[in-house]
C-alpha positions in Angstrom: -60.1 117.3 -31.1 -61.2 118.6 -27.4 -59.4 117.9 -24.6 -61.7 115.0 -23.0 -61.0 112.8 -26.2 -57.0 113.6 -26.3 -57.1 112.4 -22.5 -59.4 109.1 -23.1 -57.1 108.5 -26.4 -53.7 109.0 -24.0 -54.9 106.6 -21.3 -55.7 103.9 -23.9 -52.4 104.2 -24.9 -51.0 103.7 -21.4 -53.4 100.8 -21.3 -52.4 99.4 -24.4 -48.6 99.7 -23.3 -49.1 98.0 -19.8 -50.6 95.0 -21.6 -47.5 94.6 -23.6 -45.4 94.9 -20.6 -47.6 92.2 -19.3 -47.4 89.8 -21.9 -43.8 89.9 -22.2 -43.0 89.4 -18.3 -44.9 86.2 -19.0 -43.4 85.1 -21.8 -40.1 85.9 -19.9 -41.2 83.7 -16.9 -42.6 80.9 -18.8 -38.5 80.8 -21.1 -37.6 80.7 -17.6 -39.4 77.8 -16.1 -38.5 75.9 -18.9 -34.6 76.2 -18.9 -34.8 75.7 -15.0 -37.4 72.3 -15.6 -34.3 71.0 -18.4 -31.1 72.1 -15.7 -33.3 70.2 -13.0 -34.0 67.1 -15.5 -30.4 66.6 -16.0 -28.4 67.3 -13.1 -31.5 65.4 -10.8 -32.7 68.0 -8.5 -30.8 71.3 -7.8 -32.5 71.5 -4.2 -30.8 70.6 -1.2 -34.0 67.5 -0.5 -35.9 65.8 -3.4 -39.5 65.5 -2.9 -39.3 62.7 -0.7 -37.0 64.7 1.9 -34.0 62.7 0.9 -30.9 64.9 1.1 -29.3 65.4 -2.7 -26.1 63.8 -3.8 -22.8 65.4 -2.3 -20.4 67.6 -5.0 -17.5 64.7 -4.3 -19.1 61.5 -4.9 -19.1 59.2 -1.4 -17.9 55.6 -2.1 -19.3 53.1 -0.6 -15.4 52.1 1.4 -15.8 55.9 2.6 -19.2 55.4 3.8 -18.4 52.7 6.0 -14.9 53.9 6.8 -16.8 56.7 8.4 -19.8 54.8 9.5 -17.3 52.3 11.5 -15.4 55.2 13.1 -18.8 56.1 14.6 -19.2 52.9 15.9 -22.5 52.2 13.5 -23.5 50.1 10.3 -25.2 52.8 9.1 -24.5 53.8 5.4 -22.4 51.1 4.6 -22.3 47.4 3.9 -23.2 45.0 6.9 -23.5 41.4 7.6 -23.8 39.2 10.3 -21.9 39.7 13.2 -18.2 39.5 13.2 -16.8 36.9 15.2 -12.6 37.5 14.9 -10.7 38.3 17.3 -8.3 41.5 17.1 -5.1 42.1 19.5 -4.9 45.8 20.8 -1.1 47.0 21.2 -0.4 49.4 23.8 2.2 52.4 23.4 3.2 55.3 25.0 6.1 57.6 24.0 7.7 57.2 20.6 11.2 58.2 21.4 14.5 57.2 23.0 14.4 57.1 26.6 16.5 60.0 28.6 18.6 59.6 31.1 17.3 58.6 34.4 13.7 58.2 33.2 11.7 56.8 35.4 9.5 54.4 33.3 12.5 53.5 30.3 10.2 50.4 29.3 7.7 53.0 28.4 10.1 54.5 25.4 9.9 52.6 22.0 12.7 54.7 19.7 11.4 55.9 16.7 13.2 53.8 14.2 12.4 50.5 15.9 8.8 51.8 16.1 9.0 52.1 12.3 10.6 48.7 12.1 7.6 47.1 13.9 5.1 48.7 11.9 7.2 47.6 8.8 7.3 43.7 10.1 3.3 43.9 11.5 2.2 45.1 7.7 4.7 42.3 5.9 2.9 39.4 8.6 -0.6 40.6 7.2 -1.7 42.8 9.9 -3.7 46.2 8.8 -4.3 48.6 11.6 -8.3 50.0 12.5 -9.7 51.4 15.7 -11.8 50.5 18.3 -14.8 52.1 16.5 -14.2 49.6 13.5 -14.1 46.6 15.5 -16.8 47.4 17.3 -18.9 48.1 14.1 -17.5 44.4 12.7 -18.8 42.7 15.6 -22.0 44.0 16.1 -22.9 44.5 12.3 -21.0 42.7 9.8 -18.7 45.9 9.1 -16.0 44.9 7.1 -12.3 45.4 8.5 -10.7 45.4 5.0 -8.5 42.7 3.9 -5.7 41.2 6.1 -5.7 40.8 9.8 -6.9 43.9 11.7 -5.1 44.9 14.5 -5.7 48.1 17.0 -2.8 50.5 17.6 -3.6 52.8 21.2 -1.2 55.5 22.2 -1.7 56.2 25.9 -1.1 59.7 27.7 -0.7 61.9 24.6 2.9 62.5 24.0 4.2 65.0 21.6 6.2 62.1 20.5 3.1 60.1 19.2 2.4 63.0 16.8 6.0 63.8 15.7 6.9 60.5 15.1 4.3 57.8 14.8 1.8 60.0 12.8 4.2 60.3 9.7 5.2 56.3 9.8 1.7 55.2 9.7 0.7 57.8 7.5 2.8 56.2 4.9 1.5 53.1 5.7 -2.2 54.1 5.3 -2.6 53.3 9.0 -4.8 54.8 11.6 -4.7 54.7 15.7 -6.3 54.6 18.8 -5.4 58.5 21.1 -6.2 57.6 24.5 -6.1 61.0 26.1 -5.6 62.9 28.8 -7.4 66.1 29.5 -4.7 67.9 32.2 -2.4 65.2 33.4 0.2 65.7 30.6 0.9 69.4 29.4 2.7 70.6 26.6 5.7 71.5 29.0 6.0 68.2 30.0 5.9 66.6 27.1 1.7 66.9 26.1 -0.1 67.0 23.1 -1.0 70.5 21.9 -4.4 71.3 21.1 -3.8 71.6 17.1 -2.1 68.2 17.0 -4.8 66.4 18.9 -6.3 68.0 16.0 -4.3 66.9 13.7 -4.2 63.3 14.8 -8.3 63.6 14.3 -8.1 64.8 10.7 -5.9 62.5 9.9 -8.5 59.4 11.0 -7.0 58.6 14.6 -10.1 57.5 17.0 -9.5 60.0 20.2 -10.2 58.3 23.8 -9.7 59.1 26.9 -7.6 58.2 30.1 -9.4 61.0 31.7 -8.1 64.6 33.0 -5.2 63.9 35.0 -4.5 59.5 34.8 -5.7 59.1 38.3 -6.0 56.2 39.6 -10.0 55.6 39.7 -10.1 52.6 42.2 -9.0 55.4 44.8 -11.7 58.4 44.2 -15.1 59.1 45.8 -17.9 59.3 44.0 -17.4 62.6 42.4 -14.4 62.8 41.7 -14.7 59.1 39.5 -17.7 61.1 37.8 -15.3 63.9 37.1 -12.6 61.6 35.7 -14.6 59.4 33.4 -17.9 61.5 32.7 -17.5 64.9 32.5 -13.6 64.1 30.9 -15.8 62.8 27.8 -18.2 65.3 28.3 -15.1 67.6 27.3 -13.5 66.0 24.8 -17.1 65.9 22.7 -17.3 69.3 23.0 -14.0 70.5 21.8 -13.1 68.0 19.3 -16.3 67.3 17.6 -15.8 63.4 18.2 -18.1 60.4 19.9 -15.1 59.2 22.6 -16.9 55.9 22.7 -14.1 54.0 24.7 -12.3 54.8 27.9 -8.6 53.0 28.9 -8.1 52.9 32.7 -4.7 54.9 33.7 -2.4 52.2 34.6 -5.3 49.8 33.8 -7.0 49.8 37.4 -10.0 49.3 37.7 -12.8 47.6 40.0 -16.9 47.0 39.4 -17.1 50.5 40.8 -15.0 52.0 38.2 -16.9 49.9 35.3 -20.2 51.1 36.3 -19.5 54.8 36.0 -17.8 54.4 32.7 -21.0 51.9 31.5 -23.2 54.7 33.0 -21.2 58.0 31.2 -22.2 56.1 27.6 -18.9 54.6 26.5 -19.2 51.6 24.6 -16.2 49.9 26.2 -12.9 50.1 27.7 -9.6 48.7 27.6 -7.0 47.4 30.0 -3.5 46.5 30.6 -4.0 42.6 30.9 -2.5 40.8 28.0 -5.0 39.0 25.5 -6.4 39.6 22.4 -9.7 41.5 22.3 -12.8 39.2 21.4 -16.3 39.3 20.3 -17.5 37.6 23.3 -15.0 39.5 25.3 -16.7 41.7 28.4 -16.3 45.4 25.9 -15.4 47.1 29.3 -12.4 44.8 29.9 -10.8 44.3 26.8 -7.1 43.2 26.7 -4.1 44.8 25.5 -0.2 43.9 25.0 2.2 46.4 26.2 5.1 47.0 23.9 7.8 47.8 26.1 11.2 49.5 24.6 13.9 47.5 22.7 11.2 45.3 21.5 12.6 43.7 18.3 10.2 43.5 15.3 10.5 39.4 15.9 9.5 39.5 19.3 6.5 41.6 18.8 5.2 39.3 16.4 5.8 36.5 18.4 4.3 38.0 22.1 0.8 39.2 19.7 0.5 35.3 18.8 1.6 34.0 22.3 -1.3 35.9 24.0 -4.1 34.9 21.7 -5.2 32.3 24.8 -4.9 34.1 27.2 -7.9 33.9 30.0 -10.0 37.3 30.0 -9.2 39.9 31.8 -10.4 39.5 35.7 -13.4 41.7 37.3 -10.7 43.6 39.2 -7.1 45.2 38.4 -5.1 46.9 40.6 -1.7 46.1 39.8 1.8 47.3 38.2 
């Protein structure tokens, strides 16, 4: 045998060889395509989208109570079951710090002790009442959100006290309960008695609406131009950005406010905003005057009770506060 025909017969073996190689990579492909077309046929769609764009199912199933648990927070319908328009009313209860009042405070009425606080909460959830946030409400009246069973009832915390995280976090955790953080951005430090950044935090994670009162409680009626901008626009502004939350409601600090003050927080996007005039907060209520009930300290569990129902007729807040 020459050497041409050893060469010719040594590249059809090569040939021969590729060919194999060839038909088994395809047979490898095509086993291949066929487990992934049975993985895909069971567990509907391993993609992130289906092939209408529709993002795939989460790893924890979402009930339907989460999705508009969450949907409410946001201050939406969407995702969850809606209706028409919600038309009960829901008191908002005003507190500040959780804890007894030291000697020669200046504002004693503004301490509710710990274990009375926990005795309230105790008597509101034996009367019926369940507490949701601002968010909720709003979501009920404007779409038909449901506010659970019971009668709803909004919990604020003004200031952001330490106090409101050491001590009336844990009691409403146990009750399933969530609040209403109306806080402040510099007027309340951690020296003095402030909020730290993680349990702002914490208060989030743990389903508590945050709000704002501003940066330092100022008293709005008195500011030019830009510094009201400051306190109510940019103060939200803020809190979006480092919290990761809507801040769809302001509370004036000390509840003074005028048309001047209601037009920059209606301009800076809030939905609404609350005050310090006693009433119960109403569908048909003007959402940037909404009343509240200040518990005061030594408040028995009765007499709360009692002031929530004796308020329910009271006339709406005025167009103007600048009082105590």
């Amino acid at each position: 045998m020459d050497l041409d025909e050893r060469r010719q017969r040594r590249e059809q073996r090569r040939r021969e060889l590729r060919r194999r190689r060839a038909l088994a990579a395809g047979a490898l492909i095509a086993v291949a395509a066929v487990i992934l077309a049975v993985v895909l046929a069971g567990s509907g769609g391993s993609s992130s989208h289906t092939a209408t764009g529709t993002p795939r199912a989460s790893r924890h199933p979402v009930t339907a109570r989460s999705r508009s648990a969450a949907a409410a927070r946001r201050g939406t319908a969407a995702a969850g079951p809606t209706g028409p328009p919600g038309t009960q009313s829901v008191p908002i209860l005003m507190y500040h710090v959780i804890a007894a009042p030291p000697a020669g405070a200046p504002f004693p009425g503004l301490y509710v002790e710990p274990e009375l606080f926990a005795a309230q909460m105790q008597a509101l959830k034996h009367a019926g009442w369940h507490a949701v946030t601002q968010d909720q409400v709003e979501a009920y009246w404007r779409h038909g959100v449901p506010l659970g069973p019971g009668k709803p009832i909004v919990l604020t915390f003004d200031n952001g006290y330490q106090s409101q995280y050491t001590q009336a976090l844990p009691v409403l955790r146990r009750l399933g309960w969530v609040a209403v953080e109306n806080i402040q951005l510099s007027g309340l430090p951690p020296s003095q008695g402030g909020l730290l950044q993680r349990q702002i935090r914490g208060l989030v994670a743990a389903g508590w609406e945050l709000d704002t009162q501003g940066f330092s409680h100022a008293d709005l009626v008195t500011l030019d131009d830009a510094e009201l901008h400051y306190q109510v626009a940019v103060a939200r502004q803020v809190i979006r950005r480092r919290y990761g939350v809507p801040v769809n409601w302001f509370c004036y600090p000390s509840g003074h406010y005028d048309a001047r003050v209601v037009a920059e927080v209606r301009s800076a996007g809030y939905a609404g905003s609350t005050t310090v005039v006693p009433g119960w907060a109403a569908p048909d209520s003007d959402p940037y005057r909404l009343p509240r009930l200040r518990v005061l300290g030594g408040t028995s569990p009765q007499s709360l009770l009692a002031e929530i129902a004796s308020i329910r007729g009271d006339p709406p807040a005025p167009d103007s506060y600048t009082g105590g």
